[in-house]
C-alpha angles and dihedrals in degrees: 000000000000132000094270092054095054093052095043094061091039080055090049097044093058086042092056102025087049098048089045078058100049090047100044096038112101089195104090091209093059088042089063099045102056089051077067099057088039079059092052102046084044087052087048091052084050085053101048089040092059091251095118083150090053088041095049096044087048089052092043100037105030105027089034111028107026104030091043096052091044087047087049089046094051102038102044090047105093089202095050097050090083107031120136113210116214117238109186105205092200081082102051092060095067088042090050091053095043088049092050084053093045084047095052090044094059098036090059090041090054093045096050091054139057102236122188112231104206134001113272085226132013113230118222110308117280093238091061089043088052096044112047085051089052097057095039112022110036101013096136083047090054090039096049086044093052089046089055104050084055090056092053085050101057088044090055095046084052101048088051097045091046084078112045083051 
């Protein structure tokens, strides 16, 4: 076992350990923070498979854009701060049993086969790759995109004015 085996299952057991937390808390606010951990072992995985521009938009769109506004809506909503949420057990008892299936299933896929663990040589980083595509190859694509996401905005910023009017 090498060093980027090692990290990769320290990477996979946030990643699990945090999302069986998210799924199991009843405090909404735990609940959020470790989906941000589950972000941040999912953005490790992006980085040792080769994918930094995956890696880098999880971090900036997931971890900074998504979990901080749901943090700010939770925690700025009197009513949300104390809620319970209700976990029936009755139903844990049929997932544990599918995902000791599901386990099973995997563990004897992996140990039939001869699987490669890491790429022998990166190529060039994803987010060149990506780049240098989106300014020659699909330009007009990346222009029109960016023209329709003004557009939603300004539609946004006016159905939420509309009201305050």
């Amino acid at each position: 076992m090498n060093l980027y085996d090692i990290i990769f299952y320290l990477f996979a057991a946030v990643t699990l350990l945090s999302a069986v937390v998210v799924v199991t808390s009843k405090n909404v606010i735990y609940s959020a923070f470790s989906l941000m951990f589950t972000f941040f072992g999912v953005s490790g995985l992006y980085v040792l498979l080769g994918a930094d521009f995956l890696a880098i938009v999880q971090v900036m769109v997931y971890v900074g854009g998504i979990l901080i506004l749901l943090l700010f809506g939770v925690m700025l909503t009197n009513k949300i701060t104390n809620v319970e949420i209700k976990t029936g057990t009755v139903k844990m008892i049929p997932a544990s049993i599918i995902m000791a299936i599901f386990g099973a299933l995997i563990i004897a896929l992996l140990t039939g086969t001869e699987w490669k663990s890491y790429p022998s040589e990166v190529p060039f980083t994803t987010a060149y790759d990506i780049g240098s595509l989106l300014i020659t190859k699909y330009v007009l694509i990346f222009e029109l995109l960016g023209i329709l996401l003004l557009v939603a905005l300004i539609g946004a910023a006016s159905i939420a004015r509309r009201g305050r009017e």
